[in-house]
C-alpha positions as CSV (number, residue, x, y, z in Angstrom):
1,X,74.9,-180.7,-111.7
2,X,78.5,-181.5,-112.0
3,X,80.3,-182.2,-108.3
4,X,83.1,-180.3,-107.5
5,X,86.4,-181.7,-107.2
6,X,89.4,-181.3,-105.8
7,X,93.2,-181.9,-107.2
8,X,95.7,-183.5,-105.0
9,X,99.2,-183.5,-105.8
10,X,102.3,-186.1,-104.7
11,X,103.2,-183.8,-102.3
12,X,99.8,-183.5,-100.5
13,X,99.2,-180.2,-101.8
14,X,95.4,-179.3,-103.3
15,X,94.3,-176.9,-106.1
16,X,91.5,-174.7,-106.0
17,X,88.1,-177.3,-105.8
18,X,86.8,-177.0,-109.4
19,X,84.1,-178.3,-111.3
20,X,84.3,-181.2,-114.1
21,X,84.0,-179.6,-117.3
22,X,80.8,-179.5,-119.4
23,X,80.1,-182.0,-121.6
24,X,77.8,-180.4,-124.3
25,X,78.5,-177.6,-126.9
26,X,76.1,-175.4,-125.1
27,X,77.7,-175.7,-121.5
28,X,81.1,-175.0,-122.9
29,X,79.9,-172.0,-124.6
30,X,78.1,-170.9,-121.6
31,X,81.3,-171.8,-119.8
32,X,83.2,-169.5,-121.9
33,X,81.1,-166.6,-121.5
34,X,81.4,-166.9,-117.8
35,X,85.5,-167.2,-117.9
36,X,85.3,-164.2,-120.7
37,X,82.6,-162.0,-118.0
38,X,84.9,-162.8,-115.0
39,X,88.4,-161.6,-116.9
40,X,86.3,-158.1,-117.7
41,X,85.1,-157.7,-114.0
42,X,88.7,-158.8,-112.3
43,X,90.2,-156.3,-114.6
44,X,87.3,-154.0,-114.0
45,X,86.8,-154.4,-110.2
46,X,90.0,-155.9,-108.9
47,X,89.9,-159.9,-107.5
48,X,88.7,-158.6,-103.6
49,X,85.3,-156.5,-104.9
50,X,84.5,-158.5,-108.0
51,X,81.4,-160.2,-107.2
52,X,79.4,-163.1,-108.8
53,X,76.6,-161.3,-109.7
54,X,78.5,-158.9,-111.7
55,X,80.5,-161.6,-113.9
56,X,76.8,-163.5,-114.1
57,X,75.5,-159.9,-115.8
58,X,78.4,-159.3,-117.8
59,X,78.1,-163.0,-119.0
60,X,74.4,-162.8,-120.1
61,X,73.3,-165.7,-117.7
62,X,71.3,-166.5,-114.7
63,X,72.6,-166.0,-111.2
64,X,72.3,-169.3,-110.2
65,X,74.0,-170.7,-113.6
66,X,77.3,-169.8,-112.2
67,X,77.4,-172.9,-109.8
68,X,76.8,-175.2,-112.7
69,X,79.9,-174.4,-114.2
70,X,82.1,-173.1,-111.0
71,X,82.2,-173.7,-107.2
72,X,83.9,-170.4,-106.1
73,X,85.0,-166.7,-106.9
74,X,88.4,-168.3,-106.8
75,X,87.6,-171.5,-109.2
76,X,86.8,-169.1,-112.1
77,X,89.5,-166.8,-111.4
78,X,91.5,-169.9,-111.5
79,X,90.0,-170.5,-115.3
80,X,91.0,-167.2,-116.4
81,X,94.4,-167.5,-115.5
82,X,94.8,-170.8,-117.0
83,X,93.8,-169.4,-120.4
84,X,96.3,-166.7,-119.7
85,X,98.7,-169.7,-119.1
86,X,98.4,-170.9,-122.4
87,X,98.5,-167.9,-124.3
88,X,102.0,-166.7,-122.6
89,X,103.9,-169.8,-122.9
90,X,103.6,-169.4,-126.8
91,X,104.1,-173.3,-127.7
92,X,105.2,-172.8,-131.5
93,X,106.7,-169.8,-131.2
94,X,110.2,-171.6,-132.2
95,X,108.2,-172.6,-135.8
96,X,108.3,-168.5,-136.5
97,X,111.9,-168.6,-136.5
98,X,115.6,-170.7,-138.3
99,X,115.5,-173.6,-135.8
100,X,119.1,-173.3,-136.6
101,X,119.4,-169.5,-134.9
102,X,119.2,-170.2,-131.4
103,X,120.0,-166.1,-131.3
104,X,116.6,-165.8,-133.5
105,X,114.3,-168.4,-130.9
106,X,115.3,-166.5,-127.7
107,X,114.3,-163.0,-129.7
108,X,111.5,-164.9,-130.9
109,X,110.2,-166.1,-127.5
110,X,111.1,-163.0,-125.5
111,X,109.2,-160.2,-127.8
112,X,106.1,-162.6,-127.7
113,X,106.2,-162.8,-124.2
114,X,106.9,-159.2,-123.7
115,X,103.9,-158.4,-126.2
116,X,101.5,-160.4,-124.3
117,X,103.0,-159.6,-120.9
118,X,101.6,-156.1,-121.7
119,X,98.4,-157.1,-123.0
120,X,97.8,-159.0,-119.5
121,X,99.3,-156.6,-117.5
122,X,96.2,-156.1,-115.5
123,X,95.9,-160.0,-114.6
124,X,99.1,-160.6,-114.1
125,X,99.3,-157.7,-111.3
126,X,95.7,-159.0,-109.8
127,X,97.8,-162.8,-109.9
128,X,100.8,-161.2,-107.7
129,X,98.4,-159.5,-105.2
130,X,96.4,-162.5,-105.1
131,X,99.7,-165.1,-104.2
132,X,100.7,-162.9,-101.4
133,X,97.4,-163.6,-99.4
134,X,96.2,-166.8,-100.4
135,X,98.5,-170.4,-100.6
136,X,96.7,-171.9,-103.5
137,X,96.9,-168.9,-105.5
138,X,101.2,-168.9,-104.3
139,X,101.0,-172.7,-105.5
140,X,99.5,-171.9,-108.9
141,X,101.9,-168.5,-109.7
142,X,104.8,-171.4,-108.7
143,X,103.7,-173.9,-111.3
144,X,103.2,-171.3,-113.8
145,X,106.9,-170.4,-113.4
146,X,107.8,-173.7,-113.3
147,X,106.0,-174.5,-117.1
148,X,108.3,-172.0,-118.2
149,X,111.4,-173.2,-116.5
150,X,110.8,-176.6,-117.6
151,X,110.1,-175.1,-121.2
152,X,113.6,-173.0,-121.6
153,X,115.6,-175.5,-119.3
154,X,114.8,-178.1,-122.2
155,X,115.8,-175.9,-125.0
156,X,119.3,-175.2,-123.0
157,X,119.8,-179.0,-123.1
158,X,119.2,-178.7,-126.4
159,X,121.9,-176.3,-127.2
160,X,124.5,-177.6,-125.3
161,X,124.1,-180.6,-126.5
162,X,124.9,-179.1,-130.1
163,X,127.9,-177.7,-128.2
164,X,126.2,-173.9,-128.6
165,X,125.4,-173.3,-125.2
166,X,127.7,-173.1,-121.9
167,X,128.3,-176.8,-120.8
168,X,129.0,-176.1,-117.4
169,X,125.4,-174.6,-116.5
170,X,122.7,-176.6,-114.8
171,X,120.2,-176.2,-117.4
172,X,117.3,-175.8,-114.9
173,X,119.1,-173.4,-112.8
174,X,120.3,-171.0,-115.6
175,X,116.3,-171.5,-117.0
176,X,115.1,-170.6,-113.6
177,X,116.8,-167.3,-113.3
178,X,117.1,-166.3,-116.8
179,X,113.0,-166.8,-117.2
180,X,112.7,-164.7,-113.4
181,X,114.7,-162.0,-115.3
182,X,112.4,-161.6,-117.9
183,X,109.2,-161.5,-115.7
184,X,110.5,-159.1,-113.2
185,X,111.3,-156.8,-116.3
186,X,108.3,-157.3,-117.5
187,X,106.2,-156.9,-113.8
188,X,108.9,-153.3,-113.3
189,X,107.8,-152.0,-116.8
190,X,104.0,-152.6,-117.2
191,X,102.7,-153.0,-113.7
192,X,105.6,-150.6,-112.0
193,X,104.9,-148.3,-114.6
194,X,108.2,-147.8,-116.0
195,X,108.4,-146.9,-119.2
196,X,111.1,-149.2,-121.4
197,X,110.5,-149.7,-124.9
198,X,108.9,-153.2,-126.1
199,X,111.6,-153.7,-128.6
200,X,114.4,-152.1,-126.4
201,X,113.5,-154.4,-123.2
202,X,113.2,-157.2,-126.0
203,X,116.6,-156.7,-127.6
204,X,118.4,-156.3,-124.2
205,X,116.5,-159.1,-122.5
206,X,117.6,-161.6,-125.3
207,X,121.3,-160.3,-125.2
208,X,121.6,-160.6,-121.8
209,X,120.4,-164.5,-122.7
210,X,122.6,-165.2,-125.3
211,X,125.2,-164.2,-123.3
212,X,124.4,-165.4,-119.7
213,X,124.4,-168.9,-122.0
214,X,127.7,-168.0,-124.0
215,X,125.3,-169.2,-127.0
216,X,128.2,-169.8,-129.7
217,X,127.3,-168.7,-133.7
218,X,125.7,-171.1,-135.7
219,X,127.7,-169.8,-138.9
């Protein structure tokens, strides 16, 4: 049975204690039913009364399975939201659009965000209850932010560098709060249950970038 480990970073800090991945076909398809079950049941049940032996049910396994693949309620929660991680931050997103329409990207970017903000509403409201009460949970919903201010800060560099984009701005700065914008909007419409529409909140969001960043025309 694979150990559990635990991730420590520069700073001293330590992830959730996780388990080292399976190395067979059938272990990471059994691993995959388990992350699947668990995303049902937190959205079902809520993180606090989800309990293992409902995401082992859900899943199709044995009880005692679970700790082949996971140490802890938190380790698999953990998994799901890393699979959320890579779904939001939409890596070629920018090969839908002219990668000479900097106007075009941010739309791009901000509606496909927006879209899958609101298919994960549920886990990304159990994510911000979850932060508030536990520090690993705070570090993780801090590194996930930072992926996407490292993302957009890169792509300002970008742009002022082809003398399109406000010179003057730190590019991680203006990334930082542009990107918290966009998530609070986001958070106020799908988990506040306001009631903006997609394409609305997507057009205004992505003027409000373009000119926070005093994008100039390509043309």
């Amino acid at each position: 049975m694979p150990r559990p480990t635990t991730s420590r970073r520069e700073d001293g800090s330590t992830t959730v204690p996780h388990r080292e991945p399976p190395l067979t076909v059938r272990g990471a398809r059994t691993r995959a039913r388990l992350v699947a079950a668990a995303r049902t049941v937190f959205e079902r049940d809520g993180f606090l009364n989800a309990r293992l032996a409902d995401i082992t049910t859900e899943a199709g396994t044995a009880s005692g399975s679970f700790y082949t693949y996971f140490s802890s309620k938190e380790e698999i929660f953990q998994a799901v939201l890393e699979e959320l991680q890579d779904e939001m931050l939409h890596p070629h997103v920018h090969d839908l659009v002219d990668a000479d329409d900097p106007v075009s990207s941010i739309a791009a970017s901000t509606h496909a965000y927006l879209e899958s903000y609101q298919r994960n509403a549920k886990l990304m409201q159990l994510l911000e209850q979850v932060a508030n009460v536990d520090d690993k949970f705070r570090e993780l919903r801090k590194r996930r932010a930072d992926a996407f201010a490292r993302r957009n800060a890169q792509a300002i560099r970008d742009l002022q560098a082809r003398g399109l984009a406000d010179p003057k701005l730190n590019p991680i700065l203006a990334a930082g709060s542009l990107s918290s914008m966009v998530a609070r909007a986001a958070y106020t419409n799908w988990v506040l249950g306001e009631d903006w529409d997609l394409d609305e909140l997507s057009d205004t969001l992505t003027q409000l970038w373009v000119n926070a960043l005093k994008i100039q025309p390509t043309t």
